[in-house]
N, C-alpha and C positions, 0 to 999 in steps of 0.2 A: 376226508374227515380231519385231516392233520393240516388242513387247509388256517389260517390264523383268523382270516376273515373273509366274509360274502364282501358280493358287488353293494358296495357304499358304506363299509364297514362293520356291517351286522356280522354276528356270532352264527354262522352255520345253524341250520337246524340238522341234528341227527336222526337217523333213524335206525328206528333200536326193537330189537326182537327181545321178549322177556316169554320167556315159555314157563309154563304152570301161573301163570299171572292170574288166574281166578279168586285167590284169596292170601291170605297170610302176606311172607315174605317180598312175593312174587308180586301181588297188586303194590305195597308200599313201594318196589321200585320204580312200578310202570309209573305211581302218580308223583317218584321221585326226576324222574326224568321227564314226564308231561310239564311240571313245575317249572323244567328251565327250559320250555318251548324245544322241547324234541318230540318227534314223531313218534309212536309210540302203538308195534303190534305187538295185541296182548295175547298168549296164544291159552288155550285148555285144551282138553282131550274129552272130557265125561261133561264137564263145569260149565257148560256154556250158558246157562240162565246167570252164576257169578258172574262169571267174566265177559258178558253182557254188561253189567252192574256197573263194575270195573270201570270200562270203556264209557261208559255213561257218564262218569265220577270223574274221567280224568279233566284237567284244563285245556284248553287250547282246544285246537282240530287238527283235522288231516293224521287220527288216529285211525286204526282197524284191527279185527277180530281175527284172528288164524287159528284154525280149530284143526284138531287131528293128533294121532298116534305118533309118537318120536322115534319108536321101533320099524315101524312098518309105511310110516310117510314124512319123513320128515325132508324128502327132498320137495315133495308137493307144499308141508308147511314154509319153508323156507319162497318157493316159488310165490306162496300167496303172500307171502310178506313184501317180495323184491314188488310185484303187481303193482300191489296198495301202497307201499311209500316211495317205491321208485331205487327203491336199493337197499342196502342196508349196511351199515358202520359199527352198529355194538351188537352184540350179543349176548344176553345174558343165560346162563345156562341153571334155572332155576329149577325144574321142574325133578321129583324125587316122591320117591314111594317108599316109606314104611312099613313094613306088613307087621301082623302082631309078633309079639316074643315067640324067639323060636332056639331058642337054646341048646343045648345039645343034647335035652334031655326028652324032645322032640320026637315024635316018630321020624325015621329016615324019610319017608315020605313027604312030609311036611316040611320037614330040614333043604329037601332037594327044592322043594314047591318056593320056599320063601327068599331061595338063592338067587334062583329065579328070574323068580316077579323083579325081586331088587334091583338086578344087574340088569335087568331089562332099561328098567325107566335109568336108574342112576348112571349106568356107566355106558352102556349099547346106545340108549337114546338120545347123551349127552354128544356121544361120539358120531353119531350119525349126521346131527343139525349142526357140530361144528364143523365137521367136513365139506358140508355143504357151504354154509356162511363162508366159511375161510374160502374156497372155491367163489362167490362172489367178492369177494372183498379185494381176492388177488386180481381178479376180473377190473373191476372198477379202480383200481391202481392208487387209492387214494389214501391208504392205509387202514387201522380198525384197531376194535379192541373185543376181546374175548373177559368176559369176567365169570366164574366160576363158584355158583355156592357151593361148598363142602360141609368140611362139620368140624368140630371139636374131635368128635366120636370116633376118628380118622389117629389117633393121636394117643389118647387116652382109653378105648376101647368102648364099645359096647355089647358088654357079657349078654343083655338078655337078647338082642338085636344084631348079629356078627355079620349079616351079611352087609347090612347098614352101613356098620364102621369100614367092614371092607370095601365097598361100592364107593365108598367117601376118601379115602386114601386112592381108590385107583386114578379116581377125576384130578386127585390132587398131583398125582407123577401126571396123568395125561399132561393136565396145566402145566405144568411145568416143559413135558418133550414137545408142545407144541408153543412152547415161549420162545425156545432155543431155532424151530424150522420155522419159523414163519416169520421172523424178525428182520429178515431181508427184503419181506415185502411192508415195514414197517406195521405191523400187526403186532398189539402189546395183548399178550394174554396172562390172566392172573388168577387168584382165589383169592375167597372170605371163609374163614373157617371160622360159624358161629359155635355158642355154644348153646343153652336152650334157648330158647324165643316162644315169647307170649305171642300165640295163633290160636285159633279159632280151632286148630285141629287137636291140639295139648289143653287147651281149658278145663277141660274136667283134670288133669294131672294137676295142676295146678292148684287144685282146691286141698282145703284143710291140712295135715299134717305131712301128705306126699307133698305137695306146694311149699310147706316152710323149707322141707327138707333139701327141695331143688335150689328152692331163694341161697343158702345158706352154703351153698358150695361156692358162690361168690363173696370175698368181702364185702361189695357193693349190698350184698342180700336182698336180692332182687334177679330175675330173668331178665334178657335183652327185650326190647324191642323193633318191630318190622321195621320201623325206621329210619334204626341207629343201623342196621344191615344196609340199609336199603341208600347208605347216607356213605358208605365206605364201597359199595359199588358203584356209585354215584362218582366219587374219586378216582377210583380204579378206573373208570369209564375215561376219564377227562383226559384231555391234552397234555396236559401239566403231568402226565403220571405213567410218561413214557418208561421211563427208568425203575419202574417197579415191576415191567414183563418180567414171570417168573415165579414171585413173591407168591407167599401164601400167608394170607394178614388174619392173624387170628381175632376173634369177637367174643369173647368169653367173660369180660366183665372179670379177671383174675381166678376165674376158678378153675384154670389147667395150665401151667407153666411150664411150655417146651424147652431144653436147654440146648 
């Protein structure tokens, strides 16, 4: 991947795993990266009529589908990706679950249940597909990159949602203790920690006076979009962005200020 150029001068084509790629975030990157002629498996777990869609939607070819649990097969997703594109160089670790508010005020049971679920997909599922990938990547000697969505909520907290925020800080030190081991096999690994984003799965939030109130924690007074995420992994992906293994680049649009 850190290769400068193919035979006769062309730009590599990469190929790039983006897991939860069914909607939202996760699709803007796969058609972020279809865009500049990389290869491009989009993976779901439930989503597969979406993320059908998706794959339909993107540019180019020499795309594929990888469906499956990140808990409990993600050595098999990762194999159906090496299959279909012949390898693999990025990987985006997009895929996360929200369960509803579960505050403290919670039955214990439900408290236990949404801990869970959480750490399941965010943090067990994220860690699972990179240890695989990174096990290819060192395989294929050619270097990679690891990019990591996180959250704002990592930072700033989420009272109604804690395990969220927590599952969100954990990937963010993961990112980080595997910037520092894997760097010898030229592997840049990073984050995006946005802050909300306009999806398909927040739209009703977004409406009437809960909507102004979210716009409005930005000076910009507006949410992100899948894009402008989808546009800083895009970066973090690239050659050029060796020297940022580590980083965790926040997308907030000014409405959480780390010091």
């Amino acid at each position: 991947m850190d290769n400068s150029s193919a035979p006769g001068g062309a730009v590599p084509r990469r190929r790039v795993l983006v897991t939860g790629a069914s909607g939202g975030i996760g699709a803007a990157v796969a058609h972020a990266f279809a865009e500049l002629g990389d290869r491009v498996a989009v993976h779901c777990n439930s989503g597969r009529d979406a993320a059908l869609k998706v794959l339909g939607e993107l540019r180019g070819d020499g795309h594929a589908l990888v469906q499956g649990d990140l808990v409990t097969s993600a050595d098999r997703i990762v194999q159906d990706t090496v299959d279909a594109l012949g390898g693999v160089d990025v990987l985006v670790n997009n895929a996360a679950a929200q369960l509803p508010a579960h505050p403290v005020s919670v039955s214990y049971a439900d408290w236990q249940a949404a801990w869970r679920a959480t750490f399941d997909v965010n943090v067990f599922g994220a860690a699972n597909v990179t240890h695989q990938v990174a096990a290819r990547m060192v395989e294929q000697g050619t270097g990679g990159r690891i990019v990591n969505v996180g959250s704002r909520g990592a930072f700033r907290g989420e009272p109604e949602h804690p395990a969220y925020g927590a599952s969100k800080a954990a990937l963010h030190a993961m990112g980080q203790s595997l910037a520092v081991s894997l760097a010898k096999h030229r592997i840049a690994v990073t984050t995006v920690a946005p802050g909300f984003v306009r999806t398909d799965r927040v739209e009703d939030r977004l409406a009437g006076e809960s909507g102004k109130a979210i716009a409005a924690q930005s000076p910009f007074e507006r949410v992100a979009l899948p894009s402008e995420v989808a546009a800083a992994v895009v970066y973090l992906a690239s050659r050029q962005a060796m020297w940022a293994s580590g980083a965790i680049l926040d997308l907030n649009g000014a409405s959480y200020l780390r010091t």
